[in-house]
C-alpha positions as CSV (number, residue, x, y, z in Angstrom):
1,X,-40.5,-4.0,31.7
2,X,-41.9,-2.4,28.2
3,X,-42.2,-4.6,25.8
4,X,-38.8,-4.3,22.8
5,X,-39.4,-5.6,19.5
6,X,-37.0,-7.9,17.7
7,X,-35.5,-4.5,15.4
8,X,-34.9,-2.6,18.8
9,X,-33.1,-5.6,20.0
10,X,-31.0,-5.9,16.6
11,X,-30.2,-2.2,16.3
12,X,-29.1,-2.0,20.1
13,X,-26.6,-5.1,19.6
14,X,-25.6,-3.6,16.1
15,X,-24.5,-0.5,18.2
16,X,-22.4,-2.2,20.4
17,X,-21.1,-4.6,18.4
18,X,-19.9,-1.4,15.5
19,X,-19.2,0.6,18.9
20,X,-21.5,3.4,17.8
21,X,-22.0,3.7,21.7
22,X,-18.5,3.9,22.5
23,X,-18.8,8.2,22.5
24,X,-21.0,7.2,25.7
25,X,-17.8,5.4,27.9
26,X,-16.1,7.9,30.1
27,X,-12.6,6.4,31.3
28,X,-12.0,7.7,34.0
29,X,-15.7,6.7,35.3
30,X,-15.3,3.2,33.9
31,X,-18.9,3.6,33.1
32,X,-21.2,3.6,30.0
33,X,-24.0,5.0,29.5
34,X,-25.0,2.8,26.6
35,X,-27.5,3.6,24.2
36,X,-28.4,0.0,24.3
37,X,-30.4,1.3,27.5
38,X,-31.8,3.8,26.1
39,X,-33.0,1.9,22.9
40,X,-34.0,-1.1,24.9
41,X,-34.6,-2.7,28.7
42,X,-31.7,-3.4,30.6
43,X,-32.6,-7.0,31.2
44,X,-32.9,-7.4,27.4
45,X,-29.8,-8.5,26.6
46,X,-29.6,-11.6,29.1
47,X,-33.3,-11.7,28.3
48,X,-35.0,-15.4,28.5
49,X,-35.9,-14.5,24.8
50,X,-31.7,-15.5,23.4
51,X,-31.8,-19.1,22.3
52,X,-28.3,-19.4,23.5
53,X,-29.9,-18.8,27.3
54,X,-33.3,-21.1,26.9
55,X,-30.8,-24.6,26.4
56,X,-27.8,-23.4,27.8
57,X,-29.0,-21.1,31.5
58,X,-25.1,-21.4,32.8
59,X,-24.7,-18.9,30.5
60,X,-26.4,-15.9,31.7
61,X,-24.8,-13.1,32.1
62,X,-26.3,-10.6,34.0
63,X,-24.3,-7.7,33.4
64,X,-23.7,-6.9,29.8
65,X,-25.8,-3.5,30.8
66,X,-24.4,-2.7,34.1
67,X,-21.6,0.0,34.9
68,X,-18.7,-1.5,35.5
69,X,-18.8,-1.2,39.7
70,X,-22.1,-3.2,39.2
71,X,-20.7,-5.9,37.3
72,X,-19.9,-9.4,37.7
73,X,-17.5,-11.5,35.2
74,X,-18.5,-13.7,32.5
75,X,-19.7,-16.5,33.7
76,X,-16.9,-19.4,33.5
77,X,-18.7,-21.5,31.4
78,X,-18.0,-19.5,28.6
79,X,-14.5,-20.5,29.1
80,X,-15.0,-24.2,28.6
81,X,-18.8,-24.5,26.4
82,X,-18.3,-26.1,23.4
83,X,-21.0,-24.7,22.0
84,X,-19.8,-20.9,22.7
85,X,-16.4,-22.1,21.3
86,X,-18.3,-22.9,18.2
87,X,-20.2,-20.0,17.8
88,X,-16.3,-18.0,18.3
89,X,-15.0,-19.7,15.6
90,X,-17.5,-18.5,13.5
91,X,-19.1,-15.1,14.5
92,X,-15.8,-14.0,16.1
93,X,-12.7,-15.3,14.2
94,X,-14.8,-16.1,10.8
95,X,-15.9,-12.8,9.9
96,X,-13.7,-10.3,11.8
97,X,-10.3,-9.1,10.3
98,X,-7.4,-11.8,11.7
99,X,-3.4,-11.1,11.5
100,X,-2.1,-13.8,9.3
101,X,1.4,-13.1,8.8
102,X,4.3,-10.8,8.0
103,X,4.7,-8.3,5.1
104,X,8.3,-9.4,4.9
105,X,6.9,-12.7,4.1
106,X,5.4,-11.3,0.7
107,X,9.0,-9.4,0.0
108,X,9.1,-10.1,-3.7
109,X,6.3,-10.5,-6.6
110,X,5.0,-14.3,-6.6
111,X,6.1,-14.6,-2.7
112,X,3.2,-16.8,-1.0
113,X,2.2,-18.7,2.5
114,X,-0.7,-20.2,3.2
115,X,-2.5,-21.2,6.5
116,X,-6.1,-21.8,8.2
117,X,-8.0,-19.6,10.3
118,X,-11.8,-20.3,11.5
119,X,-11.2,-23.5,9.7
120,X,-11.2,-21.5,6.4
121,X,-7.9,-22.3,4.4
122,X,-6.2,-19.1,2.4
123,X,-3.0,-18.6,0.3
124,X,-2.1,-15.0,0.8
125,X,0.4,-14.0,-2.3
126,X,2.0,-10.9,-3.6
127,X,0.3,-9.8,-7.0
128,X,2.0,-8.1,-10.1
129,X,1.7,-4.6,-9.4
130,X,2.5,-5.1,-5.6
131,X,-1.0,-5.5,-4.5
132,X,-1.0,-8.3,-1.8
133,X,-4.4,-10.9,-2.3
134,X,-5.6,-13.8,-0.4
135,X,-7.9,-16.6,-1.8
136,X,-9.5,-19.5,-0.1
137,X,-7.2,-22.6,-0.8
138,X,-9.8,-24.9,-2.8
139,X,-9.7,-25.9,-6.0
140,X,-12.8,-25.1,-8.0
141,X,-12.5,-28.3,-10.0
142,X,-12.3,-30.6,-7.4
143,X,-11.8,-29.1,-3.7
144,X,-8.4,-30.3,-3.2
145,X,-5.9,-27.2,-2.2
146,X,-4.1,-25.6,-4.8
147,X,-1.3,-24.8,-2.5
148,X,0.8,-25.5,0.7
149,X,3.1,-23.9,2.9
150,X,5.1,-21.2,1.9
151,X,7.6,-19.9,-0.9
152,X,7.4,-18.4,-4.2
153,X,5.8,-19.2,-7.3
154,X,4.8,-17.2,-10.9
155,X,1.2,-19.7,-10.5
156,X,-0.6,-22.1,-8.6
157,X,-0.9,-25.6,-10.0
158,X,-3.4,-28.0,-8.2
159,X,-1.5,-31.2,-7.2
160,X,-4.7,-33.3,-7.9
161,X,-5.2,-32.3,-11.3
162,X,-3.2,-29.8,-12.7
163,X,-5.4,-26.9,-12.5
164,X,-3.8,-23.9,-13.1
165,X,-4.3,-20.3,-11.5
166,X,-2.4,-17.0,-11.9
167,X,-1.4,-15.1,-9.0
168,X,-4.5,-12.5,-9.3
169,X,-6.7,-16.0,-8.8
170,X,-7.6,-16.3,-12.8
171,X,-7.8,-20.4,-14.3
172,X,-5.5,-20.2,-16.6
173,X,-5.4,-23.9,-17.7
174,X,-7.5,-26.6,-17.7
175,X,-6.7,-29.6,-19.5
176,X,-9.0,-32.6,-20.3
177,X,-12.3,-30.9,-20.5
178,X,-12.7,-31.1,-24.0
179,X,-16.9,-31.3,-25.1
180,X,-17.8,-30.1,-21.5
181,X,-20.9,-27.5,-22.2
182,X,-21.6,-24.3,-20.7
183,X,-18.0,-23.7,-18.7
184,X,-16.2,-20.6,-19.0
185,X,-12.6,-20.3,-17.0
186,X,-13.3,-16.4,-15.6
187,X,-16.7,-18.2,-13.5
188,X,-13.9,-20.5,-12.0
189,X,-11.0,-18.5,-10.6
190,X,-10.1,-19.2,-6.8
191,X,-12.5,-17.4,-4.6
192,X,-11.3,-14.2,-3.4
193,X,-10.7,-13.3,0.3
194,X,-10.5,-9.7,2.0
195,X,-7.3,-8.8,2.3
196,X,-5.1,-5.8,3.7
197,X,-2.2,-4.8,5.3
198,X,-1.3,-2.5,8.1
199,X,2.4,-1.9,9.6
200,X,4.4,-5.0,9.1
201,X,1.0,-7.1,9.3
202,X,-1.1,-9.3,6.9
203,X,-5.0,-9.3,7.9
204,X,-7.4,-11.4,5.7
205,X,-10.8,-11.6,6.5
206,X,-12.6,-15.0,6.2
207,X,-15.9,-14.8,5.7
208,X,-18.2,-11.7,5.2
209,X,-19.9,-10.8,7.6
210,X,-23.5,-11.5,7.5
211,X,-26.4,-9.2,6.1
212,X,-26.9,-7.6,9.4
213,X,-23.5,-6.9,10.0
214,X,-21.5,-3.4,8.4
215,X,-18.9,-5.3,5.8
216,X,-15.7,-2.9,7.5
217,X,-12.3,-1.6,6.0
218,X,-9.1,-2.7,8.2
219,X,-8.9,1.1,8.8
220,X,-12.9,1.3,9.5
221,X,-11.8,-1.8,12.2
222,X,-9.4,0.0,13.9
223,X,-11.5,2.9,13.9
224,X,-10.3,6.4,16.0
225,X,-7.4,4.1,17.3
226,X,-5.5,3.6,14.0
227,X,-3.7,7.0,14.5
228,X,-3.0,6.4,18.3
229,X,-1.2,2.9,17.2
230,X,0.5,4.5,14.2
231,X,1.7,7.2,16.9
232,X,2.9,5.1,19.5
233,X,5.1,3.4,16.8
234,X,3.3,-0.1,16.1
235,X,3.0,0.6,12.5
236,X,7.0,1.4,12.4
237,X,8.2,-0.7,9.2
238,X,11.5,0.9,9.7
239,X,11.5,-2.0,13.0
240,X,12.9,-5.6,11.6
241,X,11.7,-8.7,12.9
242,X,14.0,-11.0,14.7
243,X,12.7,-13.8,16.4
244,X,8.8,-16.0,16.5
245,X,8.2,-18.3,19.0
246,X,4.6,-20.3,19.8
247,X,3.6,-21.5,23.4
248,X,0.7,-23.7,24.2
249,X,-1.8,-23.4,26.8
250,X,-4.0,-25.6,28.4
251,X,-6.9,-22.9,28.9
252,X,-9.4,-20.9,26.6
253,X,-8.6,-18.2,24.3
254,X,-10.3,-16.0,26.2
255,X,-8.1,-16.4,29.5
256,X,-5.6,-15.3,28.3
257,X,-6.8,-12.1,26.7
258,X,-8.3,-11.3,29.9
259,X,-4.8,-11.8,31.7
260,X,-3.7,-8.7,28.8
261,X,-6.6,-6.7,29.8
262,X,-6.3,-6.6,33.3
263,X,-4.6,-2.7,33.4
264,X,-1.8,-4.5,34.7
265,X,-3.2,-5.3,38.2
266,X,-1.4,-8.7,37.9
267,X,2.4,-7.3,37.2
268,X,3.0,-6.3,40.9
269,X,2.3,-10.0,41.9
270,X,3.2,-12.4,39.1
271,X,5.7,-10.5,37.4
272,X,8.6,-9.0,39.8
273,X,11.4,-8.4,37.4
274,X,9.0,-6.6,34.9
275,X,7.7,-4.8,37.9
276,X,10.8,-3.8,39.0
277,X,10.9,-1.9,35.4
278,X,7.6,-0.5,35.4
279,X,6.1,2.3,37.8
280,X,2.5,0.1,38.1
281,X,0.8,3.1,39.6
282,X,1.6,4.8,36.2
283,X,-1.1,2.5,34.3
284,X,-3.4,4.4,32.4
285,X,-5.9,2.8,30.0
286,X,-7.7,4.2,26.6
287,X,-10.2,2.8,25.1
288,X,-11.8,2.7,21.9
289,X,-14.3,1.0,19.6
290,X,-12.5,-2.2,18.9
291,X,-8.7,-1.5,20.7
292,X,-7.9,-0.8,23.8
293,X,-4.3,0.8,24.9
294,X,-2.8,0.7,28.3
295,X,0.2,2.6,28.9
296,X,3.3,2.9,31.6
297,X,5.6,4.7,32.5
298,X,9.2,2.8,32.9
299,X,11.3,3.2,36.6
300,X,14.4,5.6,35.4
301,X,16.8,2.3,35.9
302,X,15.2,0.9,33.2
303,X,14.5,3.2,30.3
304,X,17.9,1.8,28.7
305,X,16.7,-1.6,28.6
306,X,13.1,-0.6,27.5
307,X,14.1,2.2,25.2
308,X,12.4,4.7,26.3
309,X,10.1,6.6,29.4
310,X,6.8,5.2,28.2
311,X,5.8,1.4,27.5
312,X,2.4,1.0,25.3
313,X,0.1,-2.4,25.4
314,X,-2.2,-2.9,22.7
315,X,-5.2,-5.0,22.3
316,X,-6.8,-5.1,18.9
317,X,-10.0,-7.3,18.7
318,X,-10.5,-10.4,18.8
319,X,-6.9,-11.5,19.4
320,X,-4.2,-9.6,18.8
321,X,-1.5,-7.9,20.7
322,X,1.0,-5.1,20.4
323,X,3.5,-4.5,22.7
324,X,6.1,-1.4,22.0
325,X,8.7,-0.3,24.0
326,X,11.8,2.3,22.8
327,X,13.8,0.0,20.0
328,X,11.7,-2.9,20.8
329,X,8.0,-4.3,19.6
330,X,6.6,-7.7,20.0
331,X,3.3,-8.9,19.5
332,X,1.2,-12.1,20.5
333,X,-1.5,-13.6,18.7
334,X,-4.0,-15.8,20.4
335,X,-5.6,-18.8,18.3
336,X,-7.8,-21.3,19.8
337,X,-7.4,-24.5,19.7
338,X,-10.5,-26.0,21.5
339,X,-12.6,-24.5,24.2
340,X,-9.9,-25.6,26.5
341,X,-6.9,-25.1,24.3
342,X,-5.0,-22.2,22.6
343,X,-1.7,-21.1,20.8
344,X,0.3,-18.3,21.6
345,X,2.0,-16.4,18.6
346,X,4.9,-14.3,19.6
347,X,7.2,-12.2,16.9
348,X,9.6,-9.7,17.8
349,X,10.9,-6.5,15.7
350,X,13.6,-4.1,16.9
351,X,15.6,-1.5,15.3
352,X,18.0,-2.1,12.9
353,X,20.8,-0.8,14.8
354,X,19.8,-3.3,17.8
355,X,18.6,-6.6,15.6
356,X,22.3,-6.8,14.4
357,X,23.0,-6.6,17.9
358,X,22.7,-10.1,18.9
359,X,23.3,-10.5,22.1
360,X,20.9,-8.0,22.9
361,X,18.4,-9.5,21.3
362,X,18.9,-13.0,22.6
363,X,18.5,-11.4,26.7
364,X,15.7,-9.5,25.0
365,X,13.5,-12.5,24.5
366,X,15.2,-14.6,27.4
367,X,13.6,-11.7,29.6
368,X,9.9,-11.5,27.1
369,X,10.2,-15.6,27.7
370,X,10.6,-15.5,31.1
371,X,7.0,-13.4,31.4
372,X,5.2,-15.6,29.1
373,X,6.6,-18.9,30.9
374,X,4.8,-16.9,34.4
375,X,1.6,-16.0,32.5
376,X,1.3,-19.6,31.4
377,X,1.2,-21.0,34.2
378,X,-0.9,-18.4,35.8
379,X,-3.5,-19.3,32.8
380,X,-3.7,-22.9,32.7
381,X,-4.4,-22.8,36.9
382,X,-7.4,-20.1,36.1
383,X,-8.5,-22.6,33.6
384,X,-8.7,-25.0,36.2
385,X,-10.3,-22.9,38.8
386,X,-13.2,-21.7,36.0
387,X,-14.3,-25.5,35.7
388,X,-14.4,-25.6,39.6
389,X,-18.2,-26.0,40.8
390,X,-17.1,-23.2,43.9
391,X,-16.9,-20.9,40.9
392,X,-19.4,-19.3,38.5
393,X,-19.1,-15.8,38.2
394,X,-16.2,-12.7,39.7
395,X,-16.1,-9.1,39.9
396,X,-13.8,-6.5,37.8
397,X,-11.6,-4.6,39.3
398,X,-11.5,-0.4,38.0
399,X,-8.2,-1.1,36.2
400,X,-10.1,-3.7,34.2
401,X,-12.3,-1.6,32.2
402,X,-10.2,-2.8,28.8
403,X,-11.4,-6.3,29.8
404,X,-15.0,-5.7,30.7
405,X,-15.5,-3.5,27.5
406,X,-13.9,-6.6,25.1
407,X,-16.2,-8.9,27.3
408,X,-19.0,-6.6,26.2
409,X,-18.5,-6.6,22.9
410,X,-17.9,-10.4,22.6
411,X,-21.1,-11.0,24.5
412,X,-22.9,-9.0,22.6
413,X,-21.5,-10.8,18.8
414,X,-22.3,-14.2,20.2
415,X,-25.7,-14.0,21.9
416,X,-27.3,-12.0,18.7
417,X,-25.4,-14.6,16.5
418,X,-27.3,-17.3,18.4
């Protein structure tokens, strides 16, 4: 093997990680030809060299290089390693774009909400002048949060002591600092946080990324795919939300992605009424730098109920989901809880005509609950089987190419991270 130096090995996992190298993946092959080859060994990339491997040799995995008909799965313990949980949280949720909420939840100037994600606190508000911002939630006097839950509000007061901030983040009061030298209210404005939206979705971005790392655009995120969504009707703001709903799971974050990704090779099985509605040898798959789409076409009994011929599954990176089918759209966002824990975020849209509809709407989600109830259970028993000693490692099916290309790309974030 011919010796790589450290720069090789940092621009090969910057290509795959910005998916410069995704011109080189041929669909219907299932196959890259990565650049990351070309620019470095093979073996580099599960390489002896990556910290992460020297302490933690369960952890290997052998194939971030191979074609997928060569390939074996991530290993399982990077389904239940605390210390790749930790390194998620920050190199994977911390400084990648994450869907925080609803557009209609910033409907009016001064309209707010606030949450965590990555353990980083925000308030997300509506601006004069429309603009929507996001700020970390800490007080720059004394790190208590300016603000909680949701509503609306012409300023944010600190409930501690009375620090004041307008909604563009400016101090604009602080009492009882009289004879302090050197402070100036503009050096101690809430911190600003990346913010932008797309369709009817608020995305903030955490952290920056770090030096190595190309600070991205949402658009620049969604890359070539951002058109293909928009086309396939996930950006439709014409659509009105109608219900949310959050499930628990007893399994890692990443199970249940892969359970998305899987080109649908589980429907058939797990899923009989859906697959009474879909034609599962119709599944096609596209994907892209940092989405993948898979696509199906609907049995003629069903296009009624659906809405329309074609059905469209969308994964945008790390955790988010889009699912659009004729008058209806739903999506499900994926937050970890622990290595062995997660949340499931469901909304639903429709169009107008159908939301006022209720009854539809009702056996629509009874029939969208009735999946997820079956893929929850299917995910907490792989949980289970992934922490089995008779299991370390599977293959990928040719279906599964969305899944081995996210696994790819995860892979590669963590162990240059590490």
């Amino acid at each position: 093997m011919r010796k790589v130096s450290a720069s090789q090995t940092a621009q090969a996992y910057r290509a795959l990680i910005t998916g410069e190298i995704s011109r080189h993946f041929t669909p219907s092959a299932t196959r890259f030809q990565s650049a990351l080859v070309d620019s470095a060994d093979a073996g580099l990339l599960h390489s002896s060299e990556s910290p992460l491997y020297v302490n933690n040799p369960d952890l290997r995995w052998t194939s971030a290089t191979e074609v997928l008909e060569k390939a074996v799965t991530l290993p399982s313990a990077w389904y239940f390693s605390q210390q790749v949980a930790a390194l998620e949280r920050k190199h994977i949720f911390g400084n990648t774009w994450q869907v925080v909420g609803r557009t209609d939840q910033l409907d009016q100037e001064g309209a707010y909400f606030t949450g965590c994600v990555a353990g980083v606190s925000y308030i997300v508000c509506r601006a004069p002048g429309g603009e929507v911002k996001a700020y970390h939630n800490v007080c720059r006097h004394h790190a208590a949060a300016v603000a909680s839950g949701s509503g609306c509000t012409a300023q944010f007061r600190c409930p501690y002591h009375g620090w004041t901030y307008s909604l563009d983040g400016r101090l604009v009061k602080a009492i009882g600092l009289k004879g302090i030298q050197d402070f100036k209210a503009r050096d101690y404005g809430l911190v600003p946080m990346r913010a932008a939206t797309w369709g009817h979705f608020v995305f903030v971005q955490p952290c920056l990324p770090s030096s190595r790392e190309k600070v991205e655009s949402l658009e620049e995120h969604l890359g070539a795919a951002g058109p293909e969504l928009r086309a396939a009707g996930m950006a439709d703001e014409d659509l009105v939300h109608v219900a949310s709903r959050s499930y628990h799971l007893n399994c890692n974050w990443k199970v249940f992605c892969d359970n998305f990704l899987d080109g649908g090779y589980h429907v058939s099985v797990a899923h009989p009424a859906l697959a009474e509605s879909l034609d599962i040898k119709s599944y096609s798959h596209r994907i892209h730098e940092r989405v993948s789409v898979q696509s199906a076409r609907t049995q003629p009994s069903s296009q009624d109920r659906l809405g329309g011929a074609t059905v469209n599954y969308a994964f945008v990176y790390p955790n988010m989901m889009i699912n659009r089918y004729g008058s209806w759209m739903d999506t499900n966002l994926v937050v970890p809880l622990s290595a062995g824990q997660c949340r499931v975020d469901f909304d639903w849209w429709a169009h107008p005509s159908l939301a006022q509809d209720q009854r539809a709407v009702e056996l629509g989600i009874e029939s969208s609950d009735q999946v997820q109830r079956e893929d929850v259970q299917l995910c907490e028993a792989v949980q289970q089987g992934l922490q089995s000693s008779a299991y370390t490692s599977g293959r990928y099916a040719p279906c599964e190419a969305p899944m081995f290309h996210f696994h790819r790309w995860l892979h590669a974030r963590i162990v240059q991270a590490s």
